[in-house]
Phi, psi and omega in degrees: 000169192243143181351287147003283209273340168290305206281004195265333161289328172299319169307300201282342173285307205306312182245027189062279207248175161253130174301144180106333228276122178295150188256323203280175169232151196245115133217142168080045148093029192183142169296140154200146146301202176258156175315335189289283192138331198291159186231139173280147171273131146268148166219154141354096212260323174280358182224341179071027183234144194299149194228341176208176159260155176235214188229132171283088170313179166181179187334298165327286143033244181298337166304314196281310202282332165269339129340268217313325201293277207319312183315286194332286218283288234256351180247327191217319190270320176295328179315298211282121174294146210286349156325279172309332162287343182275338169283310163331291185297343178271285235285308189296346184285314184306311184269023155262340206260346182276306197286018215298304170348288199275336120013250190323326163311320215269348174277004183254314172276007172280305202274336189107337202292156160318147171282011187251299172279027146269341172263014165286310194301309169327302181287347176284340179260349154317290182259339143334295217279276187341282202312322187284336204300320177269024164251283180023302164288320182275015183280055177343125150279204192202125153289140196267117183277100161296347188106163198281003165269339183259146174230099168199163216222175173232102163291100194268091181270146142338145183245351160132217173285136183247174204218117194237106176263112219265158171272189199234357182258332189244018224301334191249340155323300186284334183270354207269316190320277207296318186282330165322292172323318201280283171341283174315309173314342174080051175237154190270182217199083154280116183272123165249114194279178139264156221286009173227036180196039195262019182298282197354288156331306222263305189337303182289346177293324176255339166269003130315303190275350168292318174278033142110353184296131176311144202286132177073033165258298165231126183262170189194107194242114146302144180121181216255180190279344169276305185310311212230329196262327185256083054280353185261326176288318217251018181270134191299347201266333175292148180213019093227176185227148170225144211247110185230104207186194188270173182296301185309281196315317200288323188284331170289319162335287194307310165293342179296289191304337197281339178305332185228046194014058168275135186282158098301152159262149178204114155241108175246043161105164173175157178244058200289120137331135160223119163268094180271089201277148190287000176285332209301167171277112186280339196263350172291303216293349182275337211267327194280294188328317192283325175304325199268333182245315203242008145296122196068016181071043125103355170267089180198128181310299220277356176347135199264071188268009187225084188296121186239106182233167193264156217287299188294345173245028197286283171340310186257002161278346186275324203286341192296302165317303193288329165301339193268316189276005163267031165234033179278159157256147157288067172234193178272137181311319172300357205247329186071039184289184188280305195257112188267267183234146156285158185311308181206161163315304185335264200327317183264021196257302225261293180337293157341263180328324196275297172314317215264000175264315192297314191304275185353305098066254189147347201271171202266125182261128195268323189208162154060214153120009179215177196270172167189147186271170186301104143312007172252327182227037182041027167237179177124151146248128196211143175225142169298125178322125201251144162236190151226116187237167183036035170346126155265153174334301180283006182273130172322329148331286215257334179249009164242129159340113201242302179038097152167181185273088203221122188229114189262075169312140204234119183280145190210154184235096168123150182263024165266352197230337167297319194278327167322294208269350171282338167246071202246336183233175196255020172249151162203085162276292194220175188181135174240149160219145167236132176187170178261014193246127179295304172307311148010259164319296168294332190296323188282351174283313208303333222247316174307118188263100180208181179246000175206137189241136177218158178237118175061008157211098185324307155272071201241141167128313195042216210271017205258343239224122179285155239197114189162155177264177161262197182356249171267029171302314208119251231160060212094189181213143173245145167101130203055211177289336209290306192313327200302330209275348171272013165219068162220103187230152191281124199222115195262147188232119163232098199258165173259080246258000000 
C-alpha cells in the first residue's frame, strides 16, 4: 500500500473515521447547508457505529440543485467546446487517483466492502473519467443522402439536466458510471448518493471544482429517497434520470418521471446464472465462481447468484466449492479480509431470514447460512459465504434477488435443460458459461436471455462493455459507448438547396 493509503487507516482504525469528511449538501459549486438544517448519521457496516454526518436534504433542496444545473447547462456547460469537457473529465481522473487513499478508506467505512475492492473501484472511476474524457470530442452526427437537392444531417445534443440516483453497493462507482458519460455529452449532473453511503459522492464534489468544472455542472443534494430522491425523478426540469436499484423503486423512479415524459435508465437487479458445462476447467470455474457470488458479499446486481451445472461434475464441484468458501476470512473492511460487511442491519436481517426459510425448507445448505461477526472485535454485520445445493426452480432461493453471499445451485442433465433453467427467472442482467466448446459457448450466449453474457470469466468486459438488463433487469445500457447515448438526443436538419 502506498504511504496515502497507510496513513488514511491508520486514522480511521484509530478514530472510527477520517477527518475532514463533507457535511453539507454542494450545489452551484459551493458547500450549504440543507433547507432543513437538519443531519443524518452514516454508519460502519463493520463496527455497526456512526462514523460521519450528512445534511437531511429535501425538496427546497433538489429545486435549487436544478436552478443551478439548468443555468449551469444553458449558460455555460453546452457551451463549453467538448475538447475542454475532455480536458476537464482527464484532469479530474488525475486528482482521484492523487486521492485514492482517502477515497477508497472512506468507501470502506460507508459501504463495509474490503478495502482492496474499494481501491478496484477508485481505479475504475478513474478510467471512466479517462474513458468518457476521450469520447467527449468524438460525437459525431452523421449525414442522410437525400438525392443531390437535399442537404441533410443528424446533431447529436445534449438532453440537459440529468438525475443520477445512486445505489448502497457501488456508491462512487454507480455515481462516476452515469456522470461521466453525461458530463461528457455536454449534459449537467444531480447526484442523489444513498442514504447508508452519501461520503464518497460529497467527496468527489471537491475534485470536480479543483479540476475546473464549472459551478452547477454537478450538484449532490443528501437524504433520503422520499425527501430527495421522488421530487428530483419527478422534477419538470430533469430530462433524464438513471437509475440503479430495486424493481419497486426503479417502478416508482418510472412513474415519477413519466409526469413529464422524462426517459430513463433502469438497472434493477438480477438472479443471474453460471452455466457450468461438464466440459469446463472445473478448478478455473470454482476459483472464478467464489469471485462472481462472494465479491462485496455477494451485494452485486449483477452477481453470479445461481449455479447451473450439469449432473455428472456436480458432486466434486459442490465438495471443492464448500471447501474453499468456509475457508474464506471475514472481517472488518479495513483489515482486507476476503469477505467484508452487509450494508446495514436491514439487509442482513432480509438476507438471514430468506436462508433460515430455505433451511426450514428442507434445502440443502452445503457451507456457510448464518450471521456472523468481525472476529477481532465480535461486531459488524456480517453473513457467512453460502452454497445451497440442489435448488428446485420455483424455490424462492433462485427467483428472488437475495443480494448477499448466497449461491443456489441448480443440477441440469444436458445443455438444453441448462439454457431452460438460465432463463428460469423474470430477471435478465447477466450470465456466465463454462466450457471448453466454443460452439457450445455462443449457441448458449445467442440463447440466453440476458443483457451481457460473458465465457469462463464472470466478470470480464469491465467499464469498456455496455452494461444493462432484460426484463425486470431493467432498461438501457452503462458502460462503453452504448452509454453516451442516454444524454443525448438526435436532431435531425434538412434543406433543400
Amino acid at each position: 500500500m502506498s504511504q496515502q493509503i497507510e496513513a488514511c487507516v491508520d486514522e480511521a482504525l484509530r478514530t472510527g473515521t477520517l477527518s475532514g469528511l463533507p457535511d453539507q449538501v454542494y450545489i452551484d459549486g459551493r458547500w450549504r447547508d440543507s433547507d432543513s438544517g437538519k443531519k443524518m448519521e452514516t454508519l460502519d457496516p463493520g463496527t455497526e457505529k456512526p462514523f460521519a454526518r450528512f445534511a437531511a436534504g429535501n425538496a427546497a433542496d433538489v429545486d435549487a440543485a436544478v436552478v443551478s444545473s439548468e443555468r449551469a447547462f444553458k449558460e455555460v456547460w453546452r457551451k463549453v467546446d467538448p475538447a475542454q469537457r475532455a480536458n476537464l473529465l482527464r484532469r479530474a481522473a488525475t486528482l482521484v487517483r492523487a486521492n485514492e487513499g482517502r477515497l477508497a478508506v472512506a468507501e470502506t467505512l460507508d459501504s463495509g466492502k474490503p478495502l482492496a475492492e474499494s481501491r478496484i473501484d477508485v481505479d475504475a472511476i478513474a478510467r471512466f473519467l479517462d474513458y468518457y474524457g476521450g469520447a467527449a470530442d468524438k460525437l459525431q452526427g452523421e449525414t442522410i443522402p437525400l438525392g443531390r437537392d437535399f442537404v441533410s444531417y443528424n446533431v447529436l445534443e445534449p438532453v440537459g439536466v440529468t438525475a443520477h440516483i445512486l445505489p448502497w453497493n457501488f456508491p462512487m462507482f454507480a455515481m462516476v458510471r452515469g456522470a461521466a458519460p453525461a458530463l461528457a455529452a455536454g449534459c449537467t449532473v444531480i447526484v442523489k448518493p444513498a442514504e447508508t453511503t452519501p461520503v464518497t459522492a460529497l467527496m468527489l464534489m471537491d475534485i470536480f471544482t479543483e479540476a475546473g468544472f464549472p459551478a452547477g455542472v454537478c450538484n449532490v443534494v443528501t437524504g433520503t429517497g422520499q425527501a430527495v430522491g421522488e421530487p428530483l425523478c419527478a422534477h419538470k426540469k430533469v430530462r433524464h434520470v438513471t437509475f440503479t436499484g430495486s424493481v419497486a423503486t426503479g417502478s416508482r423512479v418510472m412513474q415519477n418521471a413519466a409526469r413529464h415524459i422524462t426517459s430513463v435508465t433502469l438497472e434493477l437487479g438480477g438472479k443471474s446464472p453460471a452455466v457450468v458445462l461438464a466440459d469446463c476447467d472445473l478448478d478455473h470455474a470454482v476459483e472464478d465462481m467464489l469471485e462472481a457470488i462472494y465479491f462485496n458479499a455477494g451485494q452485486v446486481c449483477s452477481a453470479g447468484s445461481r449455479l447451473v451445472i450439469e449432473r455428472r461434475i456436480h458432486d466434486e464441484f459442490v465438495e471443492k466449492f464448500a471447501a474453499r468458501a468456509s475457508a474464506l476470512t471475514i472481517g472488518h473492511g479495513l483489515k482486507n479480509p476476503v469477505i467484508g460487511a452487509i450494508n446495514s442491519r436491514q439487509q442482513l436481517e432480509k438476507i438471514a431470514r430468506i436462508v433460515d426459510d430455505a433451511r426450514a425448507r428442507g434445502v440443502n445448505v452445503v457451507a456457510g447460512g448464518r450471521c456472523t461477526v468481525d472476529p477481532d472485535s465480535g461486531a459488524g454485520w456480517f453473513f457467512q459465504p453460502t452454497m445451497l445445493d440442489d435448488v428446485r426452480p420455483d424455490d424462492r432461493v433462485v427467483q428472488e434477488e437475495i443480494f448477499g453471499p448466497v449461491l443456489s445451485v441448480q443440477i441440469v442433465d444436458g445443455i438444453e435443460e441448462a439454457l431452460s433453467v438460465a432463463n428460469g427467472t423474470d430477471y435478465g442482467l447477466a450470465a456466465c458459461i463454462y466450457t471448453k466448446d466454443i460452439k457450445k459457448a455462443l449457441g448458449l450466449a445467442r440463447d440466453i436471455d440476458a443483457g451481457q453474457v460473458t465465457v469462463n470469466q464472470y466478470y470480464a468486459g469491465g467499464i469498456y462493455t455496455p452494461f444493462g438488463g432484460n426484463k425486470l433487469s431493467g432498461f438501457g445500457r452503462e458502460k462503453g459507448l452504448e452509454a453516451l447515448r442516454n444524454y443525448c438526443r438526435t436532431k435531425n436538419v434538412t434543406v433543400r438547396i
